[in-house]
C-alpha positions in Angstrom: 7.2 14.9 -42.4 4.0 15.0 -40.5 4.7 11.1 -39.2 7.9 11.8 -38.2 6.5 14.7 -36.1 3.6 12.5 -34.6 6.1 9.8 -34.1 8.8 12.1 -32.1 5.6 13.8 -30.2 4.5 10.6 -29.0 8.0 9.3 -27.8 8.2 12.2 -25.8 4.8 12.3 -24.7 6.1 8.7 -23.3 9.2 9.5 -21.9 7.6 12.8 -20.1 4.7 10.3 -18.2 7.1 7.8 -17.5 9.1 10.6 -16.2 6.4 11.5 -14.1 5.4 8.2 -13.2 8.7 7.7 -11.6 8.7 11.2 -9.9 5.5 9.9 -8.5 7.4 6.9 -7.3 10.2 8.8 -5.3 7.5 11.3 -4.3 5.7 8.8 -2.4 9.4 6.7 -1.0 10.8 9.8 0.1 7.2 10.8 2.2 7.2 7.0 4.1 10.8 7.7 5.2 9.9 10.7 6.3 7.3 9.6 9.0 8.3 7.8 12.0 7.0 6.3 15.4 3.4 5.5 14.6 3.5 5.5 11.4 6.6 4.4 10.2 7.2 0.9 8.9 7.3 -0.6 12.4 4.3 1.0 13.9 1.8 0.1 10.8 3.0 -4.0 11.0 2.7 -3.3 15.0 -1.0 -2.2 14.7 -1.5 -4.9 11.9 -0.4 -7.5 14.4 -2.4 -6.2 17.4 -5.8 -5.9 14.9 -4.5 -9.5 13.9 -4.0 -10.9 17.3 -7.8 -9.0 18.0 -9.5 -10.7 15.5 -7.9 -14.0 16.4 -9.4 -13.8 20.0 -12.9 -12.9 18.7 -12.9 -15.6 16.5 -12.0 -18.1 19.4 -14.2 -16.4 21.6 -17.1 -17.3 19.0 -16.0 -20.8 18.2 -15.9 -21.6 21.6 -19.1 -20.2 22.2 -21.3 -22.2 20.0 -19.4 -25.5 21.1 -20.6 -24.5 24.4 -23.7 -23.6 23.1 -24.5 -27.6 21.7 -23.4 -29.1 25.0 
């Protein structure tokens, strides 16, 4: 009797964080659909591309330096 209690307490110990795993999960969908402009979807991979394209330039900008810098 006392296994088959531990076992059934268990399975739903399980099922009740998988339940809130998954609550979780919509919990945080439901709050990035929610924002918009800035921070939506769009404005995060636009301000990824800019610190990209940013990065980029300073890199150039020190590459080219030191070739100029052994001339």
């Amino acid at each position: 009797m006392d296994v088959e209690c531990y076992l059934a307490e268990k399975m739903m110990r399980e099922r009740m964080a998988e339940a809130r795993a998954n609550a979780e999960v919509a919990r945080l969908l439901r709050a990035s659909d929610e924002r918009s402009g800035r921070y939506g979807v769009r404005g995060r991979l636009t301000e990824t591309g800019r610190s990209l394209a940013k990065t980029a330039r300073k890199v150039a900008f020190a590459i080219s330096s030191v070739r100029n810098a052994n001339r």
